[in-house]
PLY file of the C-alpha trace (Angstrom):
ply
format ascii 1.0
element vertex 431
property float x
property float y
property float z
element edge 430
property int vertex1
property int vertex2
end_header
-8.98 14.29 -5.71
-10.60 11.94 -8.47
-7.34 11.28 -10.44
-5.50 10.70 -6.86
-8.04 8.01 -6.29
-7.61 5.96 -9.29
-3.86 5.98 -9.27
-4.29 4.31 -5.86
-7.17 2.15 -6.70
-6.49 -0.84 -9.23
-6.30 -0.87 -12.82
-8.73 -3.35 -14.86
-5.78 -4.22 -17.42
-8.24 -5.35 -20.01
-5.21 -5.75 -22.58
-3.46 -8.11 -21.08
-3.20 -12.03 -22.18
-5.79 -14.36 -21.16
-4.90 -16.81 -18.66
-5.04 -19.41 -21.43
-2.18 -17.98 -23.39
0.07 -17.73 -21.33
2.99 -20.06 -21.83
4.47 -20.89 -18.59
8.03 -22.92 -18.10
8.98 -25.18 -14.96
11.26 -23.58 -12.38
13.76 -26.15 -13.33
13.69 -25.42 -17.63
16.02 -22.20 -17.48
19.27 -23.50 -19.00
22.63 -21.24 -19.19
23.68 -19.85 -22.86
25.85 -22.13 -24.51
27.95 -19.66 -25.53
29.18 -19.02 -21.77
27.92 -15.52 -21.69
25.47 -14.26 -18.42
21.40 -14.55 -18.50
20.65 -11.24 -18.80
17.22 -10.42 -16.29
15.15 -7.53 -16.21
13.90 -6.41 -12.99
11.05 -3.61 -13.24
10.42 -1.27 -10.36
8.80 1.61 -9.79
10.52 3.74 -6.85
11.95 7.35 -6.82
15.81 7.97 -7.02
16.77 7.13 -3.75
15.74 4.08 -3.77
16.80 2.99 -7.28
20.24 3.34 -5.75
19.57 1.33 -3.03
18.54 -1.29 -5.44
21.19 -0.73 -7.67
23.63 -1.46 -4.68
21.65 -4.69 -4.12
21.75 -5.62 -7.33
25.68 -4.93 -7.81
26.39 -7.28 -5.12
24.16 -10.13 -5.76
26.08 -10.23 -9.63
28.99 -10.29 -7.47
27.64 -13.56 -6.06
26.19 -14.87 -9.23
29.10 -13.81 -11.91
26.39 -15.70 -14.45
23.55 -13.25 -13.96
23.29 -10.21 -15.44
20.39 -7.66 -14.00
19.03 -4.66 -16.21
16.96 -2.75 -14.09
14.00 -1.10 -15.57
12.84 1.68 -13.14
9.55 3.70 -13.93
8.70 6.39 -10.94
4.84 6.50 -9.58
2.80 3.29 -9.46
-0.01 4.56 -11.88
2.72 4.72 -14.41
4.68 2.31 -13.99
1.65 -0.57 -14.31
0.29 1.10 -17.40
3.91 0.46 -18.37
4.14 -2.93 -17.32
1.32 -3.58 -18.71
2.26 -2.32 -22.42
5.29 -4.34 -22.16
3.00 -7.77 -21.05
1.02 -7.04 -23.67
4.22 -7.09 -26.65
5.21 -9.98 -25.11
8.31 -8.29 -23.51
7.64 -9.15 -19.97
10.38 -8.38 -17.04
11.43 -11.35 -15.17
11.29 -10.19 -11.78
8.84 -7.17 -11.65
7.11 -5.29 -8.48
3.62 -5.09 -8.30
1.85 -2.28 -6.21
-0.18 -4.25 -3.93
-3.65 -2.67 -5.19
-3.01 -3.29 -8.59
-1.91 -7.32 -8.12
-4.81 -8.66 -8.20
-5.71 -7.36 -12.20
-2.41 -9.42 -12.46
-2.59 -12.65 -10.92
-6.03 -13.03 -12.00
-5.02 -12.26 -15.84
-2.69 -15.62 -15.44
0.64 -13.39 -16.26
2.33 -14.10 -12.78
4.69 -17.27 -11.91
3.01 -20.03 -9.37
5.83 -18.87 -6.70
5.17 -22.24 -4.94
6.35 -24.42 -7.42
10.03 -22.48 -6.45
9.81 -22.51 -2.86
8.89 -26.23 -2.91
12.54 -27.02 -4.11
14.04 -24.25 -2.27
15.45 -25.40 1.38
16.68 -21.86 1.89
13.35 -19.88 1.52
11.40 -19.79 4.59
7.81 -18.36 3.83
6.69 -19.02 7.40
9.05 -16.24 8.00
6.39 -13.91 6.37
3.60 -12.57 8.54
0.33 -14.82 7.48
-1.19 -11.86 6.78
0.69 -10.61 3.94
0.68 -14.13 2.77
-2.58 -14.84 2.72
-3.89 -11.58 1.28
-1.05 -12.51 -1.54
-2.69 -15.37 -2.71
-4.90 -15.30 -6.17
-7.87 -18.42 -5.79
-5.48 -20.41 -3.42
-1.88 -20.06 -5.80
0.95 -17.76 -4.11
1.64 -14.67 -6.75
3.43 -13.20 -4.74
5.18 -12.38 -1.34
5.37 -9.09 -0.10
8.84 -7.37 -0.23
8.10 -4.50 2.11
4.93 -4.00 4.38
2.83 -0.75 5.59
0.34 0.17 7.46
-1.38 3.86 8.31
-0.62 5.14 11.80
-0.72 9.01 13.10
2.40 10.91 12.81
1.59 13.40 15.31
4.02 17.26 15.78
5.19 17.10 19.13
6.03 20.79 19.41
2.60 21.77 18.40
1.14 19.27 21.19
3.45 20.74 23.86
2.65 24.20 23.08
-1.00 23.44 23.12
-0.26 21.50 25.91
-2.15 18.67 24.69
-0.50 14.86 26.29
0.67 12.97 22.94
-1.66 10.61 21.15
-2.33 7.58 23.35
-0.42 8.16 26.42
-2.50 7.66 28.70
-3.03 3.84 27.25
-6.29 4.67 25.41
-6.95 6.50 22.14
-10.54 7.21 21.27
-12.39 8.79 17.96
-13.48 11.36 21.11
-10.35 12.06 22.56
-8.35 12.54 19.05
-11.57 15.65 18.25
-10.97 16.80 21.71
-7.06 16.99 20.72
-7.80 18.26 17.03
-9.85 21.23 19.05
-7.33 22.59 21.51
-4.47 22.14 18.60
-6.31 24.20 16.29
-5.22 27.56 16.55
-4.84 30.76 13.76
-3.19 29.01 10.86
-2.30 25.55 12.45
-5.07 22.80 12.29
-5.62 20.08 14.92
-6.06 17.71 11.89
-5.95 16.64 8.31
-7.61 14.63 6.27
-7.53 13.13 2.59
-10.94 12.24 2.03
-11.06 9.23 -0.85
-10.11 5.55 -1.63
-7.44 3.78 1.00
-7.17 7.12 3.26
-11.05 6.01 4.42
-10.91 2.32 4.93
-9.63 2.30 8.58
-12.01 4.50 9.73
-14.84 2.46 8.41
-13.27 -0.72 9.77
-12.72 1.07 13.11
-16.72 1.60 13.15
-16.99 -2.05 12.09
-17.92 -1.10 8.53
-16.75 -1.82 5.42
-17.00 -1.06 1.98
-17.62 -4.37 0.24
-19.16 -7.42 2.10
-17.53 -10.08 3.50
-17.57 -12.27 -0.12
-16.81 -8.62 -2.45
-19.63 -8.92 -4.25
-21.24 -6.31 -3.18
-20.76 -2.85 -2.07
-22.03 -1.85 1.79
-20.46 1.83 2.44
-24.11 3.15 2.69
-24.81 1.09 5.80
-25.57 2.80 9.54
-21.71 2.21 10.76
-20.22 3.56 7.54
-22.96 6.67 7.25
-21.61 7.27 11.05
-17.65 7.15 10.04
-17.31 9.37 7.52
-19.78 11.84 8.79
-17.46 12.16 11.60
-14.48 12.71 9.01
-17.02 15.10 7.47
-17.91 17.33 10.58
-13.89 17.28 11.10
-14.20 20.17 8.42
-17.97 21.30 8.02
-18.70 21.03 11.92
-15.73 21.32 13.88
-13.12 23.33 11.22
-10.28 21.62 13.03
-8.92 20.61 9.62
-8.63 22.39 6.36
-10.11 22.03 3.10
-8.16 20.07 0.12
-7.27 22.57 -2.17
-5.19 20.17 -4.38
-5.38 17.13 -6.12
-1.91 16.62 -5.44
-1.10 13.58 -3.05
1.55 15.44 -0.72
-0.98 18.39 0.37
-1.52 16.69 3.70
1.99 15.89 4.39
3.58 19.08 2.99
1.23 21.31 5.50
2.64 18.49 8.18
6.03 19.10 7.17
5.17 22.84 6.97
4.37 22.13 10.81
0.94 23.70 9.96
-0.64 20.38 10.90
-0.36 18.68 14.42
-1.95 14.99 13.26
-1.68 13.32 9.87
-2.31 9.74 8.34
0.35 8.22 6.70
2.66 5.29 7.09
6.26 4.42 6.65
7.20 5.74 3.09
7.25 9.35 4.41
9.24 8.75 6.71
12.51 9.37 4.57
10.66 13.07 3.75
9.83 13.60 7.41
13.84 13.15 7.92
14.50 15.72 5.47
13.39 18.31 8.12
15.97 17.62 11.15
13.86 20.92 13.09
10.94 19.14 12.76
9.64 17.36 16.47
7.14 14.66 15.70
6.68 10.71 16.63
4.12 7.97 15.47
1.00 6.45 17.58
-1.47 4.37 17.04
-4.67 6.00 14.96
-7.50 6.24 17.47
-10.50 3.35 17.22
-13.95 3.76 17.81
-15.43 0.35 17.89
-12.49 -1.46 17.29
-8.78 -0.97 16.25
-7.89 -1.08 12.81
-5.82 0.19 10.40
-5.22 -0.16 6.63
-2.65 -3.49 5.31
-0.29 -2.38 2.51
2.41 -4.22 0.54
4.70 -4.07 -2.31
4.32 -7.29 -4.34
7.30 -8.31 -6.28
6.54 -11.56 -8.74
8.16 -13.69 -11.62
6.89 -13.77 -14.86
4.84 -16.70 -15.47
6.59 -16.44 -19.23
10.54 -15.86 -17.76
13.01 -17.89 -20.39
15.55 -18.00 -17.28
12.87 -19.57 -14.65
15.69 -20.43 -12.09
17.59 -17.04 -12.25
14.73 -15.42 -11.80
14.08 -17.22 -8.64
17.44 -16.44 -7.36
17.01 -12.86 -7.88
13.54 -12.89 -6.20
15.07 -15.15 -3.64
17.55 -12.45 -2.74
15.56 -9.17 -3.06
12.99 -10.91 -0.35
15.80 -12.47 1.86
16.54 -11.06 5.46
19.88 -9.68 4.31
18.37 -6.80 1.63
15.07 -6.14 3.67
17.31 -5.45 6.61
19.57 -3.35 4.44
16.48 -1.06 3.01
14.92 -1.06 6.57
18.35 0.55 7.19
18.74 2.49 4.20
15.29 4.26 3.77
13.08 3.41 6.58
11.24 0.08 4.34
9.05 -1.71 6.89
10.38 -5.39 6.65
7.25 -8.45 5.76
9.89 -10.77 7.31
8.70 -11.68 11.27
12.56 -11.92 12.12
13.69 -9.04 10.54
11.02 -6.86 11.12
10.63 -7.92 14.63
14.85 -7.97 14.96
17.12 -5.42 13.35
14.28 -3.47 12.44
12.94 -3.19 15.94
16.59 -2.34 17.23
18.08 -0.72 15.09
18.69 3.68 16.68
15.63 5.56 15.09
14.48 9.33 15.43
10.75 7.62 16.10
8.67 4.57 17.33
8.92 1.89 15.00
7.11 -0.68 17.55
3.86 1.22 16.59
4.12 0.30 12.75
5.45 -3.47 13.79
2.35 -3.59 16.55
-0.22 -2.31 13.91
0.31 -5.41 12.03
-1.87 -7.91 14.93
-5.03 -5.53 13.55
-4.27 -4.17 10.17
-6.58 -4.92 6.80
-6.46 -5.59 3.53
-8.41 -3.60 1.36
-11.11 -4.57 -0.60
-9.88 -5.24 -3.69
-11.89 -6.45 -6.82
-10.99 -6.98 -10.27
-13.47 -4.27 -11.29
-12.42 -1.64 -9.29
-10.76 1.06 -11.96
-14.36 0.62 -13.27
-16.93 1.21 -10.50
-14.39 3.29 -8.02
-15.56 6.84 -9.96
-19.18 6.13 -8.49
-17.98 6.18 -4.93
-15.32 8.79 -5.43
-18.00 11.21 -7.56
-20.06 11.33 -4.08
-16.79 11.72 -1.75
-15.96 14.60 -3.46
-19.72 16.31 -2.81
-19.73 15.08 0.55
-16.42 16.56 1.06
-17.20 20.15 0.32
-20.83 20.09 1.73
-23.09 19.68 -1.48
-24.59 16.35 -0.01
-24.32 14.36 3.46
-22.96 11.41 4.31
-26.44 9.53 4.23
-27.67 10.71 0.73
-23.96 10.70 -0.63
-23.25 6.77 0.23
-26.98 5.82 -0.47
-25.65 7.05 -4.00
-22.70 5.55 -4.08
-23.51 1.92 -3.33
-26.41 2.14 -5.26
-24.58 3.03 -8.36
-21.70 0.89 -7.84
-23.87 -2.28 -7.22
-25.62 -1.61 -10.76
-22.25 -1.30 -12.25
-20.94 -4.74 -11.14
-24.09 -6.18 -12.00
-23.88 -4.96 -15.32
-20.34 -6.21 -15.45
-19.98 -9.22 -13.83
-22.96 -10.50 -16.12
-21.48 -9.79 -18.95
-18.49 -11.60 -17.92
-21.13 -15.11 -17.05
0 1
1 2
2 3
3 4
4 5
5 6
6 7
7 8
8 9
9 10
10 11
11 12
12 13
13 14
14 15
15 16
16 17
17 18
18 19
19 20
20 21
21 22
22 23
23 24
24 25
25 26
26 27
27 28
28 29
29 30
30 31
31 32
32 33
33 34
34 35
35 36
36 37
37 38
38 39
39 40
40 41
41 42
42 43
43 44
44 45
45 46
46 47
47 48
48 49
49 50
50 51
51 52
52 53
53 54
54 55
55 56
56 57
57 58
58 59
59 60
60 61
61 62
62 63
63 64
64 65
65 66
66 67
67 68
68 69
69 70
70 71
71 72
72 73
73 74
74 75
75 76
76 77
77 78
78 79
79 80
80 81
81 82
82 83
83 84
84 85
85 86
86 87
87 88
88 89
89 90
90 91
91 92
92 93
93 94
94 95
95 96
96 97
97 98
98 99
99 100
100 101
101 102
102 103
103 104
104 105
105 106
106 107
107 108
108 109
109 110
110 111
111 112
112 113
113 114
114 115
115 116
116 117
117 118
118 119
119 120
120 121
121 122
122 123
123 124
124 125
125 126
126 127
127 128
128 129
129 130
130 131
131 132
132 133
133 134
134 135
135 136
136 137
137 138
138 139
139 140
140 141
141 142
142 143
143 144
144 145
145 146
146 147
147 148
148 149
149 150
150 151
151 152
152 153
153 154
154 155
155 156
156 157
157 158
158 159
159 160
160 161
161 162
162 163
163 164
164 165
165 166
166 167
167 168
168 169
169 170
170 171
171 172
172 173
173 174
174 175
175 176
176 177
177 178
178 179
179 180
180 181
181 182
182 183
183 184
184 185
185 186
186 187
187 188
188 189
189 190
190 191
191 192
192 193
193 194
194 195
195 196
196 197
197 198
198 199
199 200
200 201
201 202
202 203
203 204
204 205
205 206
206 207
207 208
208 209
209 210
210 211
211 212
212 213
213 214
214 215
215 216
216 217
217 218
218 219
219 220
220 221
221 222
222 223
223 224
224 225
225 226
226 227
227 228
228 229
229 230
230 231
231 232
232 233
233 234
234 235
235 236
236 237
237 238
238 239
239 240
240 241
241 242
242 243
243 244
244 245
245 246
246 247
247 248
248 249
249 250
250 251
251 252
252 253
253 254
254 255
255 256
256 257
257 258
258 259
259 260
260 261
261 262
262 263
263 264
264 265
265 266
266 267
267 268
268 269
269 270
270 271
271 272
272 273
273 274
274 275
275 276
276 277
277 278
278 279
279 280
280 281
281 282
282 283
283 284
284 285
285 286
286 287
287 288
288 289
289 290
290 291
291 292
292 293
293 294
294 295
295 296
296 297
297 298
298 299
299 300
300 301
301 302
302 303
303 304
304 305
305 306
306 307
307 308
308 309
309 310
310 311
311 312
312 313
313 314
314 315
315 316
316 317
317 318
318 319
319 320
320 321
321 322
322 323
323 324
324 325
325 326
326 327
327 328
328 329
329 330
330 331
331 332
332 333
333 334
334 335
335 336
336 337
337 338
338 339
339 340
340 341
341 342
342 343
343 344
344 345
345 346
346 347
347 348
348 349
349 350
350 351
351 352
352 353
353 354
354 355
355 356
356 357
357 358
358 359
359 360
360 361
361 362
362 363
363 364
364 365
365 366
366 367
367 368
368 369
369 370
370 371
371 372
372 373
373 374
374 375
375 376
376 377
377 378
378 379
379 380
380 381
381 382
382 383
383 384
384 385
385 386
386 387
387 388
388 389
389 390
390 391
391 392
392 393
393 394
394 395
395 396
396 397
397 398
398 399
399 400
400 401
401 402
402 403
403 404
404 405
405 406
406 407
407 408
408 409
409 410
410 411
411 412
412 413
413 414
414 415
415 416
416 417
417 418
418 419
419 420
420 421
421 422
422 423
423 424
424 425
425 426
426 427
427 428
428 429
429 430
């Protein structure tokens, strides 16, 4: 459960250049080979087969389009891996061109001074609408006011919920009677817990706990990030209710894996009847046509919320082909592709029109208005810079609250009180 956490959580890149070094060249400086041949561009990504062909399909016809651009793309599966990788390669001064960012690892990125100033493209670019972009994503792109990045795709966590198990538990479907309550989803998680099937599940660390602590208006970081709050009242209350899910209540089973996919391989098992997760599994929840099962809305407490998540792609702030670049980017981010991958494999679009046009419309086996509604009350988490380096004190005490050898109240006390020293200790030596 540890090692999940810190692939999710953000890497402190301490190798990469200083801000200071970094050489960076004016959208307009790229200039065409003399000797007539393409630009050659890497793009890096980070996605699993399926979608590397989709991309390579992309890519094929925007060289169609731009017979002067070449576009090596650089594919390393599993976002832990891939920004160690990218990192390496910043580091030898060998830096893709275009290059996606895992949204909890771009901030070690931008703030490291590696990343392009995107404005400084979209200023001189008629064609690129960024108030097509929901704010949100926009605004929780930005590194100390500069734009970074803009979101390619969007997420957010919602309840995929089995409707055969609710029918034969005869249990109405999450939220149909217009309200959805931390009450009524135990009540459900009760009845639909029967012999081997469990009403619930849930992964107890990092981003899988953030919306129910903002649900019980807490958080784990104040409003400023400086420093950390998870032991307070509100947060004590959430995830001792996650806690009594198991210890209490045994309406959902124990982790018995580090492995990521537990949770959704039991759902896909149909040995689970409610799960957390968001669009990326949908494509794996399509791989079982004789499975029944629909999204809604995750129940709220004192207020709805749910967990913000994007997939950054950036320039390098060091690209010899500046414009080129942008033209890639420009395409990759441009209504056209994000309707084609919302099409393709189920990628929630970041564009308003697109996500809130085709998208929306577009025949699908379940209800896509609840991811495209979730975005009016979904959250960023609370990234820091420091985070690879203080997130073991917080997930050290999960884990013992999570299997009963402290409570929620002890556990957190612990866990903020260890962090807090950390980024004291770190955050001074960085003054």
């Amino acid at each position: 459960m540890r090692n999940l956490t810190r692939v999710m959580l953000i890497l402190a890149l301490p190798v990469l250049l200083a801000a200071g070094c970094v050489q960076r060249l004016a959208p307009n400086s790229a200039a065409t080979p003399t000797s007539g041949e393409p630009v050659k561009l890497v793009l890096f990504t980070w996605t699993e087969v399926t979608e590397l062909q989709a991309n390579q399909t992309l890519i094929a016809e925007f060289e169609k389009a731009h017979p002067n651009i070449k576009v090596d793309i650089q594919n390393v599966p599993g976002s832990g891996q891939a920004m160690q990788k990218l990192q390496t390669m910043i580091s030898a001064g060998t830096a893709p061109d275009v290059m996606s960012l895992h949204g909890a690892y771009y901030f070690p990125f931008a703030s490291k001074g590696v990343l392009a100033d995107l404005e400084t493209f979209i200023k001189g670019d008629k064609e690129f609408n960024l108030d097509d972009f929901y704010p949100g994503l926009i605004k929780i792109s930005r590194w100390q006011g500069k734009l970074y990045s803009v979101p390619r795709y969007t997420s957010v966590y919602t309840l995929f919920y089995n409707k055969a198990l609710f029918s034969a538990a005869g249990v109405p479907f999450p939220g149909a009677s217009g309200k959805w309550t931390w009450d009524e989803y135990l009540a459900a998680a009760k009845k639909l817990t029967r012999g081997d099937e469990y009403g619930t599940y849930i992964d107890f660390w990092g981003a899988r706990l953030y919306p129910w602590l903002w649900q019980n208006n807490a958080d784990l970081m104040n409003a400023d990030r400086t420093r950390c709050v998870v032991d307070s009242p509100a947060a004590v209350e959430a995830l001792g209710f996650l806690s009594d899910l198991r210890h209490k209540y045994a309406v959902c089973p124990p982790a018995t894996s580090g492995e990521r996919n537990e949770g959704l391989n039991l759902f896909l098992q149909g040995k689970i009847a409610m799960y957390m997760t968001g669009p990326w599994d949908v494509q794996n929840m399509l791989q079982k046509p004789e499975l029944s099962w629909d999204v809604a809305p995750l129940p709220t407490k004192q207020r709805a919320a749910t967990l913000l998540g994007t997939e950054n792609y950036s320039i390098s702030a060091t690209t010899p082909h500046p414009q080129e670049a942008w033209e890639l980017y420009k395409f990759l981010l441009s209504p056209h592709a994000q309707e084609f991958m919302g099409n393709k494999l189920d990628k929630m679009p970041s564009r308003k029109s697109v996500a809130e046009g085709p998208y929306l419309a577009a025949p699908a086996k379940y209800n896509r208005k609840v991811f495209v509604d979730a975005l009016a009350y979904a959250l960023p988490a609370p990234n820091i810079p420091e985070w690879d380096e203080v997130s073991n004190y917080l997930q050290d005490q999960l884990d013992l609250i999570w299997v009963g050898k402290t409570t929620a109240a002890a556990g957190l006390k612990r866990a903020a009180t260890d962090m807090n020293a950390a980024l004291d200790k770190l955050r001074g030596q960085k003054g």
